[in-house]
N, C-alpha and C positions, 0 to 999 in steps of 0.2 A: 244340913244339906239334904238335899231330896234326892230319891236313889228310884226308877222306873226300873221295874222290876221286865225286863225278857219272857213276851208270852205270845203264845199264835192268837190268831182270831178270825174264822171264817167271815167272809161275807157274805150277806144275804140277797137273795133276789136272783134271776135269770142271768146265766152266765155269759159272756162273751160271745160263746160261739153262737147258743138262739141270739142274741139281739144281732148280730152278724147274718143271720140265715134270715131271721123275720125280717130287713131291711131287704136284701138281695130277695127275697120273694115277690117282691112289690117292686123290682127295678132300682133299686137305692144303694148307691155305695157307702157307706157309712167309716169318719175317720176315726182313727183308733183312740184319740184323743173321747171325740168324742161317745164313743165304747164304754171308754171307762167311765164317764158321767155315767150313765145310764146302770153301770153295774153297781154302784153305790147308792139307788136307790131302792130303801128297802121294799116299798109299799110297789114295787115293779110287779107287773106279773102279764102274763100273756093279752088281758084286757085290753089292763093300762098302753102295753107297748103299740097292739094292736089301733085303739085310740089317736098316740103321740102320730104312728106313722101316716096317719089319715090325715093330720093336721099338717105335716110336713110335706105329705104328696099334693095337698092344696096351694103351700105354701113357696116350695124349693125350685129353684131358679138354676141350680146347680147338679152337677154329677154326683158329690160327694155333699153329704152331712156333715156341717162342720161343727165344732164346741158352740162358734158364735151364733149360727143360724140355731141353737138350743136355747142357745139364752135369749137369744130374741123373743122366742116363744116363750120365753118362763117370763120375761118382762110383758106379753101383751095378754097373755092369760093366766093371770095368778089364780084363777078361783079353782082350776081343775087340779085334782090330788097330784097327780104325779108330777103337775110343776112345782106345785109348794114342796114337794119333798125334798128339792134342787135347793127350797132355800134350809134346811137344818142340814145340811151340808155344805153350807158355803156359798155357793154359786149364786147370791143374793148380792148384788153389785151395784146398789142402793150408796152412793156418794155422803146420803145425809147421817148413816151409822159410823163412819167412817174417821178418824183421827187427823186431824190436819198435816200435812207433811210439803214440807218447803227444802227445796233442793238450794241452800244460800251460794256457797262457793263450789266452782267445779269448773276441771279443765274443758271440759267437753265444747266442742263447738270453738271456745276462745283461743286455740294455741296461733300462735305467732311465728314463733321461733325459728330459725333457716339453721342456728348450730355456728353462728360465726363468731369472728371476735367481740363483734358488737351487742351480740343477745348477752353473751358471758356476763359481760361489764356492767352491762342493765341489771342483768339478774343479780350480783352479787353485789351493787348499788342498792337494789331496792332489796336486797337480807339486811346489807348492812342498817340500812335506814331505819326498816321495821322494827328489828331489834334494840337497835340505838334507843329510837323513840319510846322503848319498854322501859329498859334505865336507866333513863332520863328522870325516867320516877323515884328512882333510889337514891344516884348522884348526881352531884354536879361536876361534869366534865372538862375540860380544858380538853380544846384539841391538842393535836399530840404536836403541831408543828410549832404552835405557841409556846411548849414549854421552855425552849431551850430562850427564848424572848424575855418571859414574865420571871424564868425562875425562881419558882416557888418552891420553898421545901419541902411540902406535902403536896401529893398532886391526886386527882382523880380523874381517870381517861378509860374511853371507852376504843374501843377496835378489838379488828378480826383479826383470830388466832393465823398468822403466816406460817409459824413452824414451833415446835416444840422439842430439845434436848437436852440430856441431861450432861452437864459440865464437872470435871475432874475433879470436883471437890464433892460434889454428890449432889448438888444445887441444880435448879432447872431452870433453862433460860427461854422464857416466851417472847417471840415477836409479834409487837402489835403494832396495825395498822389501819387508821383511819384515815378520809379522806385529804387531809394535809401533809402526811409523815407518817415514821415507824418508828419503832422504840423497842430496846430491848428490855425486857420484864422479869428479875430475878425471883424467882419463888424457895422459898428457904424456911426452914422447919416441918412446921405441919402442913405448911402449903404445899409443901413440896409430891403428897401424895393426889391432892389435886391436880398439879402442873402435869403427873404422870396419866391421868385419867382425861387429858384435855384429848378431844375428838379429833380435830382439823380445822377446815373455815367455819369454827362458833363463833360468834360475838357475846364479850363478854364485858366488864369493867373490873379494873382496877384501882386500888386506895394503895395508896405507897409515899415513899421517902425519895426522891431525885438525889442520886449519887454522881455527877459526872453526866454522861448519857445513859446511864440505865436508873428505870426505876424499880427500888427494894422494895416488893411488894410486902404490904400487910393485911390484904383484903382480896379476893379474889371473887367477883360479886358474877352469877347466874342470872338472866334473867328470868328465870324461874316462876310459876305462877303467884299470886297472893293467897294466901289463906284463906279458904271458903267454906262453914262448915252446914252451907245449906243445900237441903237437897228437893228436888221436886217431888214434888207430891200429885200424883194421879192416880186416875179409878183401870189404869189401864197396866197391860205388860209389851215388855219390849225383848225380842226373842234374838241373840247376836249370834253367830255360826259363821263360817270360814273352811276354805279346803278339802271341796266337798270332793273332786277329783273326779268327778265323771269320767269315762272311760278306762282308767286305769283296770287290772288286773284284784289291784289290792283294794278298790272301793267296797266297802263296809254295805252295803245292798239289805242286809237285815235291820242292821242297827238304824240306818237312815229310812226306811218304809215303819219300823218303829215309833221315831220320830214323827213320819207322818202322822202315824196313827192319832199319837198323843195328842198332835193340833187339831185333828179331826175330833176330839175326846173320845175316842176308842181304847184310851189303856188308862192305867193309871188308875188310883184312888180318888176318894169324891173332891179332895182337896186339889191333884193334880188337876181334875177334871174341870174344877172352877179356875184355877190358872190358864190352862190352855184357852177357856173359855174369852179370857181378858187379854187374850194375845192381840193385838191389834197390827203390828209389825215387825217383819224380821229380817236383820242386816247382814248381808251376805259378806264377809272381806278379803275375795278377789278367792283367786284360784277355784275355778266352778268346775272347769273342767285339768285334765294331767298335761293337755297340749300333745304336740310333735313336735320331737327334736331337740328337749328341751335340755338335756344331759344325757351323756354318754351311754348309748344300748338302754333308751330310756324305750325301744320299740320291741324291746323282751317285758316291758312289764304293760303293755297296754295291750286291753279288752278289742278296746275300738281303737282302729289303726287312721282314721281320716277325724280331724279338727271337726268338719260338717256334723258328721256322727257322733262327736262327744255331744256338741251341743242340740244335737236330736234329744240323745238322751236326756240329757239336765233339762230340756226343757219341757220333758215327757214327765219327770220326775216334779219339775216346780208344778206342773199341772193337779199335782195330790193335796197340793197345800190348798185351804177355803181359801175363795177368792175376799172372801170380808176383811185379809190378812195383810198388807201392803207386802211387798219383796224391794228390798232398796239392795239392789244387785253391784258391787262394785267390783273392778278386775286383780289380776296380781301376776304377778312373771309369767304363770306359766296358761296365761289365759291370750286370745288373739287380737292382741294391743299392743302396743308399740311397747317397746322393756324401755325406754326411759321416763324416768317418773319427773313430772306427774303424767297418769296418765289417763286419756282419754276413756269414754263407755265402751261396750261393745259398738262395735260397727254395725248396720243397719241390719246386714244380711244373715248376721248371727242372733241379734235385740230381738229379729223379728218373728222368731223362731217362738218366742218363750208367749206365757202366758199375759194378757193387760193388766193384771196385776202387779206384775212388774216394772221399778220405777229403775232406768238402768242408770247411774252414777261413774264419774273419772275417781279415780285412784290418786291423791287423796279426794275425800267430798263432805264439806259439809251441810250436817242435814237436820234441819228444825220440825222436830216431830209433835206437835203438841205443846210446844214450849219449854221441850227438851233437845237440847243442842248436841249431836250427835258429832264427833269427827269419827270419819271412819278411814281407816290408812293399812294397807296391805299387811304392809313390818319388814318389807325387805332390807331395812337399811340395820335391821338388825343385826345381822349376819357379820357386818364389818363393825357396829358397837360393840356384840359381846367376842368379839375374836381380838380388839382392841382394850376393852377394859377386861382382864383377869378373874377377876371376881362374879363376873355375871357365867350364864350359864343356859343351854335352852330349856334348861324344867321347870327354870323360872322366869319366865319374859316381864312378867308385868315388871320386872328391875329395869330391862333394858326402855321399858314403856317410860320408866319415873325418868329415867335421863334424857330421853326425848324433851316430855315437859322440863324439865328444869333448865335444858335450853334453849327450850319454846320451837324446835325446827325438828322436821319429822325425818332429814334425811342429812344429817350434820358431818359426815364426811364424804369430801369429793373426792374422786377418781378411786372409791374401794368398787364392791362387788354390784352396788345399787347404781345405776347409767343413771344420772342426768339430763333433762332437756332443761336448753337454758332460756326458760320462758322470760318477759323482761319484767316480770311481777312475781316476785318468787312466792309461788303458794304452800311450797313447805314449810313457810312460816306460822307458828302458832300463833299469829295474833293475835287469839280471842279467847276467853275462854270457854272451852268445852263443859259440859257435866257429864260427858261420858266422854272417852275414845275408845276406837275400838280395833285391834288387831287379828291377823292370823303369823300364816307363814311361817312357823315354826312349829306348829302341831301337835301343839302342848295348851294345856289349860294353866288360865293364871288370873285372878281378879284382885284387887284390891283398891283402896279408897285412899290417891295421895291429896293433900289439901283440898277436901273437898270435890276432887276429881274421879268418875268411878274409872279405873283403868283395867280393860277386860284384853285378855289374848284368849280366840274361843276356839280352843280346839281344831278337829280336824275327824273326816270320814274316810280317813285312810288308813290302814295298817301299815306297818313297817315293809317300805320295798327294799330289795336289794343294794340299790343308789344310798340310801338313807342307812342300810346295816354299815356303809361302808365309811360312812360320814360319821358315824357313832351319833344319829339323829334318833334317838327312842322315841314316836310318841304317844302320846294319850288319846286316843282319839275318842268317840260320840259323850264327848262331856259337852254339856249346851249350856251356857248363864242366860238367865232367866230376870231382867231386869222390870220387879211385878211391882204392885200397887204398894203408895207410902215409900217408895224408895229403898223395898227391899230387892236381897240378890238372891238367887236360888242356879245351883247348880246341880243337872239331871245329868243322869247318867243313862245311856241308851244303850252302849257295848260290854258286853260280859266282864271284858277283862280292866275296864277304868274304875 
């Protein structure tokens, strides 16, 4: 594991305030955005700047100097020094350098939904179906309403979990229900700690013995991924990160300009320096900024008090990152989206705030980078997974991640702490497989590799609030996985105390 060592590093070149005064001498407001370009170049100097503003006072149409009327200029005149400096720092927005990136599935634009009886039945038709048609592959089914017709002594049926209890002899009884009937489904022995870990509406199959009307189960079959144990191979890395928390009180401001740094190759050893170097894209997974309102006296821990001004900031801050980088931005609870999942991008008025580098994405989304299949999904259904199975825990999410996949649905219980919208195409369905997913939401680091599958929870830029001491939520925050060339992982560390 790679560990970035915490260190200052001045920057070079004319400060702020002259490039501020040298614009305003010559009649020019200049935007802070684009401020900062200008103080990131090193080869700047009173000349140069002198120079640029001649070019701009020929040029500007406008009151203000904005990033894009910079880059305009650094695309129609490459040959003068102080615009090429633009591109060893990033702002080279050249399409043909760039990694292919395809947005495949995503709520965005497509929702339907009104919340009535009729969307319910649709959506939970088409879970059913989806996953049906997954274990379809495994067995062979008899619907449930045939059996009491053909009775046969061994049966195999598929249906959704309706309810799960356990019965006075210690035996646990599953109602299942596909679209012809229900059946009650005894689980007994070792099954029996399965039957207790079952979620809610999962679709699952069963192999059993017909007793009367209940079947004794002897199988209790997931539709779970297949075995994969190939991984993609690229000359490139892929950078995942989550919960960055703009506004809050407790955002991590060091450890995340850190960060910055590294993708800029400002820190770091020659070996960091060549990774950052092959960064090509980095997935955000939801919570960008802490929100308003989101839990109880959550306006004692926040910096910036107005939603507008979180996303001022975050998108002050995504402005650090080379624009050579793609940003696949996607939302989470406590971001300004609707809280039933799946959920939609940002809204126009917030999207439009941020840099063009960023690609803004619905909650879940998936995203073909290169010919690497990314799903990317917040994790809030976490919350009711591991509060429902025992054994999980949040210092280890990537467990809660394995049982997503192994029941192929990103949000497997209804009516806990995760709102549903009942779209009539359920996209919380895994229907495909991924070579990565990617989480946050719990604010903990966790990576590992189930069949084939890399399954990342990446951290978190926030310290421990108040809300969270009270929740007994500890977490880890500036740990970043690093998914680099040959399909390896690396995880950095950017905050003192991870």
């Amino acid at each position: 594991m790679v560990k970035v060592e915490i260190k200052s590093s001045n920057d070079v070149g004319l400060s702020s305030l002259d490039i501020v005064s040298k614009f305003a001498e010559r009649g020019l407001n200049i935007h802070p955005k684009a401020v900062r370009m200008l103080e990131r170049l090193e080869s700047l100097n009173v000349e140069s700047l002198d120079s640029l503003i001649d070019k701009i006072s020929m040029t500007s149409r406008g009151a203000v100097v904005t990033p894009e009327s910079l880059q305009d200029l650094i695309r129609n005149k490459p040959k003068m020094d102080v615009y090429n400096s633009f591109d060893s720092y990033g702002y080279d927005l050249d399409s043909k350098k760039d990694v292919k990136i395809k947005v495949e599935k995503d709520i965005t634009g497509n929702s339907s939904c009104e919340g009535g009886i009729e969307d319910f039945v649709c959506h939970f038709n088409s879970r059913f179906d989806k996953l049906a048609n997954i274990l379809r592959r495994r067995v062979k089914s008899i619907p449930i309403a045939s059996l009491s017709k053909i009775k046969p002594k061994e049966a195999e049926i598929i249906g959704i979990v309706c309810g799960v209890r356990e019965t006075s002899s210690g035996n646990y009884l599953i109602e299942l229900e596909d679209k012809t009937g229900r059946i009650n489904v005894i689980a007994t022995g070792k099954l029996r700690e399965i039957a207790s870990e079952l979620l809610g509406e999962e679709v699952l199959a069963v192999s059993g013995i017909l007793k009367g009307k209940n079947l004794i189960a002897n199988r209790i079959i997931f539709p779970d991924l297949p075995q994969n144990g190939k991984r993609p191979n690229k000359d490139f890395a892929i950078v995942f990160t989550s919960d960055i928390h703009f506004g809050s009180n407790a955002f991590l401001e060091e450890s995340w300009n850190l960060f910055i740094k590294w993708l800029n190759g400002e820190v770091g050893n020659e070996y960091m320096r060549e990774l950052a170097e092959k960064v090509k894209c980095i997935f955000i997974a939801g919570d960008v900024v802490d929100g308003v309102g989101i839990y109880p006296g959550q306006d004692k821990e926040l910096r910036i008090i107005d939603i507008y001004g979180q996303y001022e900031e975050a998108a002050e801050h995504m402005d650090g990152i080379p624009k050579k980088i793609k940003i696949i931005l996607s939302p989470g609870n406590h971001d300004a989206v609707r809280q039933a999942e799946p959920q939609p991008a940002l809204p126009k008025e917030f999207a439009s705030l941020f840099p063009k580098n960023v690609i803004h994405v619905g909650n879940p989304a998936w995203v073909d980078v290169d010919g690497i299949k990314v799903l990317v999904y917040h994790g809030r259904s976490f919350d009711d997974i591991i509060l429902k199975i025992p054994r999980l825990d949040y210092s280890n999410p990537v467990e809660a991640i394995v049982e997503i996949l192994k029941r192929r649905h990103l949000v497997p219980i209804y009516g806990g702490r995760s709102p549903l919208a009942p779209e009539k195409e359920d996209l919380l369905v895994i229907d495909e497989i991924p070579d990565v997913i990617h989480t946050g939401h719990v604010h903990t680091y966790g990576a590992k590799f189930y069949k084939g599958v890399l399954a990342i929870n990446s951290s978190a830029w926030q310290s421990q609030t108040e809300f969270q001491r009270k929740v007994n939520l500890n977490p880890m925050p500036g740990n970043v996985p690093v998914y680099g060339p040959n399909g390896k992982l690396h995880r950095l560390r950017f905050y003192k105390g991870s």
